[in-house]
C-alpha positions in Angstrom: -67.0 -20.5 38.5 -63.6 -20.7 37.0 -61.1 -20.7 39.9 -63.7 -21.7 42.9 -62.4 -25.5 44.6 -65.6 -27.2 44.3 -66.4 -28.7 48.2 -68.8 -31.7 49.1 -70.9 -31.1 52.3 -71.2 -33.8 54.7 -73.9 -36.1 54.6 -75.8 -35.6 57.7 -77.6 -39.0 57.2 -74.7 -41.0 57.1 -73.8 -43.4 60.1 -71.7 -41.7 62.9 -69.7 -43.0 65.8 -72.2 -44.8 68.5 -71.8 -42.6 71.4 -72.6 -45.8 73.2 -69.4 -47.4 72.5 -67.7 -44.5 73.8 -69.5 -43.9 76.8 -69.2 -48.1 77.5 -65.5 -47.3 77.5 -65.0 -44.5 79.8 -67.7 -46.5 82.1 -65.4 -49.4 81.8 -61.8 -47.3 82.4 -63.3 -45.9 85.8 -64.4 -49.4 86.9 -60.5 -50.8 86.2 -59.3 -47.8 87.9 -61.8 -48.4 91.5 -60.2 -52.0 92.3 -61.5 -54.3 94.5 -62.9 -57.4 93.2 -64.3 -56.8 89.9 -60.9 -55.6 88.7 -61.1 -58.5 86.1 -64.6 -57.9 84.4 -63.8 -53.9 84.6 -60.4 -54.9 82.3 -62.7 -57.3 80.0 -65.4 -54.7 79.5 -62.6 -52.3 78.6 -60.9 -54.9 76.5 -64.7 -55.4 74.5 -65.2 -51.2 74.6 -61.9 -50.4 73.1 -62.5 -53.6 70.3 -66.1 -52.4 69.3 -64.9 -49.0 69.1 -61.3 -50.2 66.8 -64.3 -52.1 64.7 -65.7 -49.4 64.2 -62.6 -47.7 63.4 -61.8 -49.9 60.5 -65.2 -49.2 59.3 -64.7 -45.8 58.9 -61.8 -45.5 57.6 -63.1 -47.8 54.6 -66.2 -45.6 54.3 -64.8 -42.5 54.2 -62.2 -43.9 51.4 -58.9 -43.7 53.5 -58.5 -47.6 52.2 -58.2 -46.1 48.9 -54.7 -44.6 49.7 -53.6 -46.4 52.8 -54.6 -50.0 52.1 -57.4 -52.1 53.2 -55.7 -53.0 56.6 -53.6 -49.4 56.3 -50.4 -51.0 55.0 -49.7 -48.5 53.1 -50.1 -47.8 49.1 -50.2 -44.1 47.6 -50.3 -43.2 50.9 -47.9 -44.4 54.3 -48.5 -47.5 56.1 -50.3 -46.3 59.6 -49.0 -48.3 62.3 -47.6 -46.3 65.2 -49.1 -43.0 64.2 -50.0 -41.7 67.4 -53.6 -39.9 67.9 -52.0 -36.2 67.7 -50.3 -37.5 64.4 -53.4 -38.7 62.8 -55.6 -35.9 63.4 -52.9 -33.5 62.3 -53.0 -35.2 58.9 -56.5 -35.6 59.0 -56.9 -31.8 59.0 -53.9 -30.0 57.6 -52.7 -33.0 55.5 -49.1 -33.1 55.0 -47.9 -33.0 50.7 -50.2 -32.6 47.8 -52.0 -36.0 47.5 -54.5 -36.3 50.5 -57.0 -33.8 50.9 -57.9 -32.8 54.0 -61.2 -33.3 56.3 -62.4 -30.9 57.9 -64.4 -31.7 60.7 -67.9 -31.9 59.0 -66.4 -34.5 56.6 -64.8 -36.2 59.6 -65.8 -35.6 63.0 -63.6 -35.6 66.4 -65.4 -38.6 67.6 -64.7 -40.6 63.7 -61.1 -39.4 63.8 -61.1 -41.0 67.3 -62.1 -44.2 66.4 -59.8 -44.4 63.6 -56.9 -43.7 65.7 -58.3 -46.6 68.1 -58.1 -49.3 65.2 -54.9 -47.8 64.2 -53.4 -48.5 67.8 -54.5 -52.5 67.3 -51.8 -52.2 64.1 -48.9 -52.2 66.3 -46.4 -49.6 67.8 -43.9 -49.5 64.9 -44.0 -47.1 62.7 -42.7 -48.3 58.7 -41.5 -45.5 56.7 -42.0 -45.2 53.2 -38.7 -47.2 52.6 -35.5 -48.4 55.1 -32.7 -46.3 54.3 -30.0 -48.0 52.2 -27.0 -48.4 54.3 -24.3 -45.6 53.4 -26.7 -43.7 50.6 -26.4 -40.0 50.1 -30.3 -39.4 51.3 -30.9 -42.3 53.5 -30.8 -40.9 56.7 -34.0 -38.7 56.0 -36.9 -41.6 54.6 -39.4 -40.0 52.2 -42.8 -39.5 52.5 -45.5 -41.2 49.9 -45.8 -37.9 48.3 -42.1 -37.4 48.0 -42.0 -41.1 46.4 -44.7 -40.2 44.2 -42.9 -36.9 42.9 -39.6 -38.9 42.3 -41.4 -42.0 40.6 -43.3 -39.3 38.1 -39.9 -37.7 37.7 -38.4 -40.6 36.4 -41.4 -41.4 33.7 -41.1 -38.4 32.7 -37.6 -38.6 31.8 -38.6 -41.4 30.5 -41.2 -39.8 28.2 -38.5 -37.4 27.3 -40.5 -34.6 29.1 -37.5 -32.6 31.2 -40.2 -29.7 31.7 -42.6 -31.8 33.4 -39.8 -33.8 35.8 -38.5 -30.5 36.8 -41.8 -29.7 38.3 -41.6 -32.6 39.9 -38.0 -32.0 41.4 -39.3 -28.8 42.5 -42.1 -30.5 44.4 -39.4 -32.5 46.6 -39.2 -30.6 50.0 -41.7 -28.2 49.6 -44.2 -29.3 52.2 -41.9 -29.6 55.2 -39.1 -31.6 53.6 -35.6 -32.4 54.8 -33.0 -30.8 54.1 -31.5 -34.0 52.6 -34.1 -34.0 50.4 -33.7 -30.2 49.5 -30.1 -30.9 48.4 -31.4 -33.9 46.2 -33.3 -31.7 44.6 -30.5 -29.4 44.0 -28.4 -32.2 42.6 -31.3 -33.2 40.4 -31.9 -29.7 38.9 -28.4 -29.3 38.5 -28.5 -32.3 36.2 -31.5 -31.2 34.1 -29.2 -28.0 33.9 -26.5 -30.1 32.4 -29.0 -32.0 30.4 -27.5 -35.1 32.0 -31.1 -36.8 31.9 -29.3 -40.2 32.3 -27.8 -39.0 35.6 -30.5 -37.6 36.7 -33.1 -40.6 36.6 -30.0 -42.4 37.9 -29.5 -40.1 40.9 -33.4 -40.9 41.7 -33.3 -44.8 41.3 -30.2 -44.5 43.9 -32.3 -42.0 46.5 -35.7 -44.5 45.8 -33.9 -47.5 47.0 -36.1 -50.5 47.3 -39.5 -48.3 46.4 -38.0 -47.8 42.9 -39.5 -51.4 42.1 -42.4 -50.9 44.0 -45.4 -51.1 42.2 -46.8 -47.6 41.3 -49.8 -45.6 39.5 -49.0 -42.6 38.2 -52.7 -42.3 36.9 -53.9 -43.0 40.6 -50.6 -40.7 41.6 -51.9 -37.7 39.9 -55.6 -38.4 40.3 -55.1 -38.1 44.0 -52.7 -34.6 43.4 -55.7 -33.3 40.9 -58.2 -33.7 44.1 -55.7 -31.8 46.6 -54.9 -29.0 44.2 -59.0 -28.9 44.3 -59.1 -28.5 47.6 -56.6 -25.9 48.1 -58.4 -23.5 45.4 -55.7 -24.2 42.5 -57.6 -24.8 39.3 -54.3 -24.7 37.1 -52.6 -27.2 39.0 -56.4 -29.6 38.8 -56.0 -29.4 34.8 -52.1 -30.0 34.7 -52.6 -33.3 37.2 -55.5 -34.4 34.9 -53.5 -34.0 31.6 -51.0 -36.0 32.9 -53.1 -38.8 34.6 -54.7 -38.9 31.1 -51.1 -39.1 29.1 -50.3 -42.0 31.4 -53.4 -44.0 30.8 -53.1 -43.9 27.4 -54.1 -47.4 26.0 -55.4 -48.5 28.9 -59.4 -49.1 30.3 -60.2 -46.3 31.9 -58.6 -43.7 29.4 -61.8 -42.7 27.8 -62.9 -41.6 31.4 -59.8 -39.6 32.2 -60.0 -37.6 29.0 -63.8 -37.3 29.5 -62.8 -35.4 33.0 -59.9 -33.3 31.1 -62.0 -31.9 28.5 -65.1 -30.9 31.2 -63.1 -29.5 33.1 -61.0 -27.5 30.2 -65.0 -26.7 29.0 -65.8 -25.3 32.6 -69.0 -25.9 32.3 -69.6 -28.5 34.8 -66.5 -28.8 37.7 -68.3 -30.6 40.0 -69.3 -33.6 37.9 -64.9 -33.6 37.5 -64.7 -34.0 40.9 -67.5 -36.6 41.7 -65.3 -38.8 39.2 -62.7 -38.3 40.5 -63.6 -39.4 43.9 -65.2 -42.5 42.1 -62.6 -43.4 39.8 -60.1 -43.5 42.9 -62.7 -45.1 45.0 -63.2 -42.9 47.5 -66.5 -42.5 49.2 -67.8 -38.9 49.4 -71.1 -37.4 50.6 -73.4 -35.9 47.8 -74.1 -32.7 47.2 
């Protein structure tokens, strides 16, 4: 039905979390924390618990398609890098997800105990956490580094200027600092509407490249970009915004391989007649793994 998000319950046949590994690892903390003699086998079994359960972790987090975004190793791509996201961070993503690219998963997509090992793998990556970008020494808007999603809105703002689309890059300026954005970032956008105002398109992209920094020659998607957006605006019930992110990731891939595809999803789900077979492509054609109907 017209308007409805279409939603994917969880496979209850796929592999969970080994309660063994857990229990072996509280088993192993309360032997480290009795003493005596067998201090060093209780801090080895630990060491092997927390391991298996980081290995499982990883495994996870590349079933469930978090890889897709976030890298292989979760150095970042369309989404952040993850080192030094603590555990309160991760599962606050994980459920309410931050910006309009990741969708989020709920706990019969994801359970506690998944989202716990994930964050356990995540802790082997190190305690720094790298931003989207350093900010340039002395810019207007470097003292407030921008999310993924805020990169993403700025990168599609500029190819649309590019395209000679003002329209479409003011709704990506109007994106910019919606979802818990800075202030800095509110007066960019400002700045950057005031320019469309003007028509100064020139300053505007300009304005951009400066507030990018080093992620303006970063490589970037927009297909994948608004492929990801298209499955959020999904999620959150917002059929409009599903069609507007799937025009546009078929106008980028225009000449490209998997064009054919894109417009195949465009026009079903223009037709209405069959929503959910949009979003099982979708899933595939970013690679994420999703349980079946």
């Amino acid at each position: 039905m017209a308007g409805t998000p279409t939603r994917h319950p969880r496979n209850e046949h796929r592999p969970r979390v080994g309660r063994l590994g857990i229990v072996t690892l509280a088993v192993a903390l309360v032997l480290a924390a009795c003493g005596g003699g067998v201090d060093g086998d209780a801090n080895a079994a630990g060491e092997a618990a927390g391991s298996e359960l980081a290995e499982q972790g990883l495994e996870i987090f590349r079933r469930v398609g978090c890889s897709a975004c976030h890298g292989q190793n979760g150095e970042g791509g369309v989404g952040p890098p993850l080192a030094g996201h603590t555990e309160e961070q991760v599962f606050r993503q994980v459920r309410t997800p931050k910006g309009d690219v990741m969708p989020p998963f709920p706990p019969e997509k994801l359970s506690d105990d998944e989202v716990r090992a994930i964050v356990a793998w995540i802790a082997t990556l190190g305690d720094e956490m790298v931003m989207a970008h350093p900010p340039e020494e002395g810019a207007d808007h470097g003292e407030a580094p921008m999310s993924r999603t805020e990169v993403a809105h700025l990168r599609l703002m500029i190819a649309a200027l590019d395209a000679e689309n003002p329209d479409d890059a003011r709704r990506h300026i109007e994106h910019l600092g919606l979802h818990g954005g800075s202030p800095e970032l509110e007066s960019l956008a400002a700045q950057l509407g005031d320019d469309l105002d003007r028509g100064d398109l020139h300053g505007a992209e300009q304005r951009a490249v400066e507030a990018l920094g080093p992620a303006a020659t970063d490589h970037f998607d927009p297909v994948a970009a608004h492929l990801g957006m298209a499955l959020a605006a999904n999620d959150r019930g917002e059929p409009d915004d599903v069609e507007y992110h799937l025009t546009e990731a078929a106008r980028a891939a225009e000449g490209h391989d998997h064009a054919a595809r894109i417009q195949a999803m465009l026009d079903t789900w223009r037709a209405d007649t069959d929503r959910h077979s949009v979003i099982d492509s979708l899933y595939a054609e970013l690679g994420l793994e999703h349980p079946p109907h």
